[in-house]
C-alpha positions in Angstrom: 122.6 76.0 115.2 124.7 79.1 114.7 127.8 77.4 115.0 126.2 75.4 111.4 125.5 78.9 110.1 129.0 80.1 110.8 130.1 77.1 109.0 128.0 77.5 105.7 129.2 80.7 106.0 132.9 80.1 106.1 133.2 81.9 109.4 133.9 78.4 111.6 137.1 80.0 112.6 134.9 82.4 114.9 133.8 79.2 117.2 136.8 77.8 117.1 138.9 80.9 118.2 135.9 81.6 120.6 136.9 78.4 122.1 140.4 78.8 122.6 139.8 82.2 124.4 137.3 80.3 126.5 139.8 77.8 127.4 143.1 80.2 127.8 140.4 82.2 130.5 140.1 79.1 132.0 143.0 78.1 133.0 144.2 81.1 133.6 141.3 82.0 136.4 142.1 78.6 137.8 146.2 79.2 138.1 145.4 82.8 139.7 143.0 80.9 142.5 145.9 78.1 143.2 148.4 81.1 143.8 145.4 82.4 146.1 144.9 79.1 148.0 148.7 78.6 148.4 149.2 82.2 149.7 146.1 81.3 152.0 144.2 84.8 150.8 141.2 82.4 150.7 138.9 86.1 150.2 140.2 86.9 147.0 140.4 83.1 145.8 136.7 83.2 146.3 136.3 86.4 144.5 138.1 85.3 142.0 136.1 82.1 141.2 133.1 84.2 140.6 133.9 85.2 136.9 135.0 81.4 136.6 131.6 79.9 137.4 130.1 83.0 134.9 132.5 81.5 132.3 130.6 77.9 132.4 127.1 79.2 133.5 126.5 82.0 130.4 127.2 79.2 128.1 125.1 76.8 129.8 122.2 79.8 129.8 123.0 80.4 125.7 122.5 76.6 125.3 119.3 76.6 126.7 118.3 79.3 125.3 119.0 78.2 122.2 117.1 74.5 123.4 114.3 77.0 123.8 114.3 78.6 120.3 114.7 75.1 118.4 111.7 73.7 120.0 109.6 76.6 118.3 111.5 76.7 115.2 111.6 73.1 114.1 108.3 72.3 114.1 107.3 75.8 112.6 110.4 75.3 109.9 108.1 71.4 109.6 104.7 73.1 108.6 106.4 75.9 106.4 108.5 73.5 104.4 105.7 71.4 103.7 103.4 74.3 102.9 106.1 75.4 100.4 106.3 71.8 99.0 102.4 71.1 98.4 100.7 74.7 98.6 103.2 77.5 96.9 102.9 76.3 93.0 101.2 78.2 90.1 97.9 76.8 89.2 97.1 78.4 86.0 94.2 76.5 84.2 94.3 79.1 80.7 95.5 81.8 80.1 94.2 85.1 78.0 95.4 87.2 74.8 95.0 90.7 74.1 93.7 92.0 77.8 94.0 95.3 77.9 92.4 96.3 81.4 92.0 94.5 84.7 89.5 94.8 88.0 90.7 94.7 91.5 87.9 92.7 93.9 90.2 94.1 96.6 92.7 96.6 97.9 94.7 97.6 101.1 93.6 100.5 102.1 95.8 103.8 101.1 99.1 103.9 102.9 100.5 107.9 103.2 103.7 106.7 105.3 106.2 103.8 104.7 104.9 100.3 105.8 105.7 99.7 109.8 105.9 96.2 110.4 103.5 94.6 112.9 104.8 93.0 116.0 101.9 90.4 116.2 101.9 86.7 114.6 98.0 87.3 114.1 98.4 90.8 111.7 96.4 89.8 108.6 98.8 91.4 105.8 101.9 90.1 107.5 102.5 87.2 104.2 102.8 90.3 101.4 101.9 93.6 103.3 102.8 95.8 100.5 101.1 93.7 97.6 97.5 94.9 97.0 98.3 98.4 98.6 97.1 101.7 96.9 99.5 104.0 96.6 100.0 107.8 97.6 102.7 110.7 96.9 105.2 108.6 99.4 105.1 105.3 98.1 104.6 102.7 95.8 101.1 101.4 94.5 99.6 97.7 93.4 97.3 99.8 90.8 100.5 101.7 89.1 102.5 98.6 88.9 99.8 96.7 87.1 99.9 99.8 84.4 103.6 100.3 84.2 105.7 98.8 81.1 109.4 97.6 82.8 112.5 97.7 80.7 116.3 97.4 82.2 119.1 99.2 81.6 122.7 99.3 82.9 125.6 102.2 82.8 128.1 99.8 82.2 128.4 98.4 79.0 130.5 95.5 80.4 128.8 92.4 78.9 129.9 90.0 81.6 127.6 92.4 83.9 124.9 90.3 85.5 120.8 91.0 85.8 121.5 92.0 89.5 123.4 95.0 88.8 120.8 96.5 86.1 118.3 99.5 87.0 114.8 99.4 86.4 113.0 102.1 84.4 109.4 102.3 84.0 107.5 104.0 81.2 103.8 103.5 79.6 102.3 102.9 76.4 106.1 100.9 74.8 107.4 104.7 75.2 110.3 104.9 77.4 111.6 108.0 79.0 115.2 108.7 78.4 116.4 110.4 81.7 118.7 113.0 81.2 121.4 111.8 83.5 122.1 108.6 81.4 125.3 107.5 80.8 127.0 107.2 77.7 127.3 103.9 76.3 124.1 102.9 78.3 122.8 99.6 76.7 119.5 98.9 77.1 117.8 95.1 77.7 114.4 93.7 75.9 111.2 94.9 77.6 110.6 92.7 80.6 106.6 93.3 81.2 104.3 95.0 79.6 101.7 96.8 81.9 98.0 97.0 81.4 96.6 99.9 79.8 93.7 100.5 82.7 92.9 99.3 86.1 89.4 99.5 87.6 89.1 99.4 91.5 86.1 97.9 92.5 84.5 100.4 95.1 83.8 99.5 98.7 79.8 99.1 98.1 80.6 96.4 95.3 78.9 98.8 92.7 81.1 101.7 92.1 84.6 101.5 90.2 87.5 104.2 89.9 89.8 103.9 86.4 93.0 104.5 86.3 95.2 105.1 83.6 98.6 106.3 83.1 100.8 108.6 80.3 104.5 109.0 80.2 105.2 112.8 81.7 108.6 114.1 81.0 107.8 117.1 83.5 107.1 114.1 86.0 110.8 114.6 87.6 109.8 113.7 91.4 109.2 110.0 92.9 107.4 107.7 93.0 107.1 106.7 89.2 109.0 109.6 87.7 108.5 110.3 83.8 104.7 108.9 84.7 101.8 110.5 85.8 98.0 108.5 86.6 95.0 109.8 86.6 91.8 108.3 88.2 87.7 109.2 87.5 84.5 107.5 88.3 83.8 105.0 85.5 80.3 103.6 84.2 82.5 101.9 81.5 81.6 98.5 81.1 83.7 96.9 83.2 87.0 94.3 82.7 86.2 90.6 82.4 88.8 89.1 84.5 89.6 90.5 87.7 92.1 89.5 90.5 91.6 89.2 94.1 93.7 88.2 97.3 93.3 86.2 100.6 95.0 86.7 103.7 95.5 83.6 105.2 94.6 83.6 108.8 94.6 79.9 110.3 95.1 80.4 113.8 97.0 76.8 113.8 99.8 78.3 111.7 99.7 82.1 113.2 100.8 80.2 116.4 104.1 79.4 114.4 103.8 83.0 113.1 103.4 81.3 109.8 101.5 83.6 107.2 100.1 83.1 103.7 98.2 85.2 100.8 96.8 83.5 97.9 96.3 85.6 94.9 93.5 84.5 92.6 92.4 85.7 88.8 89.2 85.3 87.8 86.9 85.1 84.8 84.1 87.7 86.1 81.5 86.1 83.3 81.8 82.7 84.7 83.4 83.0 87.9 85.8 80.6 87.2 89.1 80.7 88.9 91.8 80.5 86.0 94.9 81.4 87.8 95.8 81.2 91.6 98.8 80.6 93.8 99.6 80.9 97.2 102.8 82.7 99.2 103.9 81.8 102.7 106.2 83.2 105.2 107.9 82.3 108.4 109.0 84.8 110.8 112.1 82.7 112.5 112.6 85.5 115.0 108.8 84.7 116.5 108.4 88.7 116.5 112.0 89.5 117.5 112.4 93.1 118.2 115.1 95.3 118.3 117.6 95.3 115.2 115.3 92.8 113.9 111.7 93.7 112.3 109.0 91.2 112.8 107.8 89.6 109.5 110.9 91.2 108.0 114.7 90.7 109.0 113.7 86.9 109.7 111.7 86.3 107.3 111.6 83.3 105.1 109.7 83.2 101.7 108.1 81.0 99.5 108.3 80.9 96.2 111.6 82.8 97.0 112.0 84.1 94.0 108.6 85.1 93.0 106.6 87.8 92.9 102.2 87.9 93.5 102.3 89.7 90.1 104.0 87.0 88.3 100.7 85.1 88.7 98.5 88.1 86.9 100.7 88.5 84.0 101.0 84.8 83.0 97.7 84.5 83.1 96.2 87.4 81.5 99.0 88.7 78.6 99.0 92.2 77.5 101.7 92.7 75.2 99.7 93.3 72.2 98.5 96.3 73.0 102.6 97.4 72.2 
């Protein structure tokens, strides 16, 4: 199996001058123990074939090592593939004009410290641990980024620079703040999303809700958000129609597989109908390998690659007329 990633890679020299070295020892150990034999110094031809039988048996213990590993990750790579196939499109059954505030049914709880990643195929946020988080003074929030209007923009006027290499900057209400260390010749890209102008949190007794709001801030200078600042109060408001509300999926059938998924659902509050959902999987291919490599992170593989849980919220429930 690595030797296929080398390859995809372009790195199949590696094997291939592994190999060679292999060999070269090889022969090498096995002329030094004939000179031994001949010279009848049968001790050191005897010590000497002690690295020789390492050379064959630490391959032999990689190989089933690696025997080991594929008889976990193929049938786990099985179940995720297929989950990505049937499970991991949008269902969006309408969508809505003119929203201008949303209600969370549910939020992680607050998170002062960056996310540690949990060593256990059973943790329930493992398939999006950061989505649905609110957010203190150290990191980023679910409830901020539902507010937040995102634009791009890129020092380097070069045309032929691609999306990947653009910055971007957040602002509310259409107003963008021009940061004072911008570049000259900074072009600036079409507005990408346009955030909603309040979130209510549903409280933990199912009654109470918090709103939040947001305003642009150029004293605002530290992180996270800067140029923003939110503000939250008790609210007897009436409350947003549609709300949105997440799942951790915890099938213990797929956990063994350290298999995860979350499926994010919008809903119609009035009706209770369901009008947008989808559903995010992961597959931890180091089965909780530690050391350089986090669990649920360095390993990871996603589906939809490319998409994000908050995709699903703003094609469903479209805000930009409130700009």
């Amino acid at each position: 199996m690595m030797d296929a990633k080398l390859a995809a890679l372009g790195l199949g020299w590696i094997t291939s001058t592994i190999g060679i070295i292999f060999w070269v020892l090889v022969i090498g150990l096995l002329f030094v123990i004939v000179r031994f034999i001949r010279r009848k110094d049968y001790l050191l031809a005897a010590v000497t074939c002690v690295p020789l039988a390492a050379l064959f048996v630490l391959p032999v213990m990689s190989y089933i090592k690696q025997r080991e590993y594929l008889a976990k990750y193929e049938p786990a790579k099985a179940i995720f593939d297929k989950l990505c196939r049937e499970q991991s499109a949008p269902i969006i059954k309408r969508t809505v004009e003119d929203v201008e505030g949303v209600l969370l049914l549910k939020v992680r709880p607050l998170s002062e410290h960056r996310l540690r990643y949990v060593n256990d195929p059973h943790w329930p946020e493992a398939a999006w641990p950061d989505f649905g988080r609110l957010s203190s003074g150290k990191s980023q929030g679910y409830v901020e980024d539902l507010m937040l209007d995102w634009t791009w923009r890129r020092f380097d006027p070069d045309p032929r620079e691609t999306p990947q290499h653009w910055q971007g900057i957040l602002s509310v209400g259409g107003q963008t703040w021009e940061d004072p260390n911008a570049q000259a010749g900074e072009t600036r890209a079409k507005k990408a999303i346009s955030g909603f102008k309040y979130v209510d949190v549903l409280g933990n007794d199912g009654v109470g809700r918090t709103r939040f709001t947001a305003r642009n801030d150029k004293e605002k200078t530290d992180s996270p958000y800067r140029g923003v600042a939110f503000n939250s109060i008790p609210t007897n408001e009436p409350a947003p129609r549609y709300g949105v509300i997440f799942e951790d999926n915890l099938d213990p059938d797929l956990r063994k597989h350290w298999i995860a998924g979350m499926t994010i659902k919008v809903i119609d509050t009035n009706s209770k109908e369901v009008i947008g959902q989808r559903t995010f999987w992961i597959l931890d291919t180091g089965f909780g390998a530690t050391g350089q490599f986090g669990p649920w992170s360095t390993n990871a593989k996603r589906c939809p690659r490319l998409s994000d849980p908050m995709g699903l919220i703003y094609s469903t429930l479209k805000t930009n007329s409130r700009k």
